[in-house]
C-alpha positions in Angstrom: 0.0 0.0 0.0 1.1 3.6 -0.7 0.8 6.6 1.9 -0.2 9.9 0.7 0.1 13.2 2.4 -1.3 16.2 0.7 -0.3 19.9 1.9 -0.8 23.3 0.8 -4.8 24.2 0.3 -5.9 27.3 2.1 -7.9 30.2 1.3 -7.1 32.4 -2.1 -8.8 35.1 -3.6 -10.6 34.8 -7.3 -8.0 35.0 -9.5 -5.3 33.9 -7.0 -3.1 31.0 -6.9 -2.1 28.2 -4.8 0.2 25.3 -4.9 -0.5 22.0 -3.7 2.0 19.5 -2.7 2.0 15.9 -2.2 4.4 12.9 -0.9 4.4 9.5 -1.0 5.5 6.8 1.1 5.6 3.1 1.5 5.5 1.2 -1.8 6.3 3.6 -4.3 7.6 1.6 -6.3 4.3 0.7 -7.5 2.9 3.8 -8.3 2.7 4.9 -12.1 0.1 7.7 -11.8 0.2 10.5 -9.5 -2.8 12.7 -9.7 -5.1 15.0 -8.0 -9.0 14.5 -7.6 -11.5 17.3 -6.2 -14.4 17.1 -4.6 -17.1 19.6 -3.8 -20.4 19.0 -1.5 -23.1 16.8 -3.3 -20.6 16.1 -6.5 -19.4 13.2 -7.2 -14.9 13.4 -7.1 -13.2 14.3 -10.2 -10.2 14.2 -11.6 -8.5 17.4 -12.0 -4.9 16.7 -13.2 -2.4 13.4 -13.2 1.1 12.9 -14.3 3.2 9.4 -15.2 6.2 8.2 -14.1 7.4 8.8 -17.8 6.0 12.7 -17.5 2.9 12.7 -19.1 0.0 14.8 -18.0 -3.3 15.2 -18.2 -6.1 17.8 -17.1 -9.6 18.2 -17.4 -10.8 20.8 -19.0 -12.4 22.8 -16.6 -8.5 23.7 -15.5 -6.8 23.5 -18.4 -4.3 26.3 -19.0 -5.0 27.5 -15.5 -3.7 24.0 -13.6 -0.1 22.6 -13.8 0.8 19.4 -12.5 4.6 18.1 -12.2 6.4 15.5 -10.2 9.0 16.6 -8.1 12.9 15.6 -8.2 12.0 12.6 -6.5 9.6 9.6 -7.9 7.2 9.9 -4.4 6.5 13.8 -5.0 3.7 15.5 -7.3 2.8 19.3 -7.4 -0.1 21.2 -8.7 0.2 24.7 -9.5 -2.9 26.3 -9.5 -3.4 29.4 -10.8 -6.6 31.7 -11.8 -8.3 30.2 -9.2 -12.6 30.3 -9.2 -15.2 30.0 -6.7 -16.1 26.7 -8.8 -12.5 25.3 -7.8 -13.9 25.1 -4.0 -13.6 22.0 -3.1 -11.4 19.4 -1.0 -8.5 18.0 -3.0 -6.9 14.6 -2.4 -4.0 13.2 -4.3 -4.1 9.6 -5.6 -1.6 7.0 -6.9 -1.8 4.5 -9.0 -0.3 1.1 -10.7 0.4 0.7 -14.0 -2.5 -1.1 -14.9 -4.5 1.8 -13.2 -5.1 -0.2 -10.0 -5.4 2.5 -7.3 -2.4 2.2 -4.8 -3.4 5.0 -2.4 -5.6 8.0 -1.5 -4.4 10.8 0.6 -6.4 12.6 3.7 -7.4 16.0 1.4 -6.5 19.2 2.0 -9.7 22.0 1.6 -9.1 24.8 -1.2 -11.5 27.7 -1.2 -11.6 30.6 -3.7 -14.0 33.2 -2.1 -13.7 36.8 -1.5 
């Protein structure tokens, strides 16, 4: 099993940014997918961004060109940069691993992110 710790979330302006941060630990080796998920009351949890081993990314499109996701220096870490934040990107975020056959390996604790002025 893989530990995940998320850090970061807070309270932002609209049109602020904030950067979340997340490390894992235990089994790493067999995560393949680092990602982050989002979930708001009475909606179901989304994906908002993940990110390979081999680099690749992808976002959904609510976030896309506003979100950036990268993994850290080492394998364990994953960032997401998010910038132009909304009101609709209120929500508790938790970070997610998973295997290469998209098993998942892990779920962190979430960390709350609210855009409000």
């Amino acid at each position: 099993q893989v530990q995940l710790v998320e850090s970061g979330g807070g309270l932002v302006q609209p049109g602020g940014s904030l950067r979340l941060s997340c490390a894992a630990s235990g089994r790493i080796v067999d995560i393949n997918t680092l990602g982050w998920y989002r979930q708001s009351p009475g909606k179901q949890r989304e994906l908002v961004a993940a990110i390979t081993r081999g680099g690749d990314a992808n976002y959904a499109d609510s976030v896309k060109g506003r979100f950036t996701i990268s993994r850290g220096n080492a394998v364990n870490t994953v960032y997401l940069q998010m910038n132009s934040l909304k009101p609709e990107d209120t929500a508790v975020y938790y970070c997610n691993a998973k295997n290469g056959r998209l098993q998942d390996r892990g779920w962190g604790q979430g960390t709350q992110v609210t855009v409000s002025s």
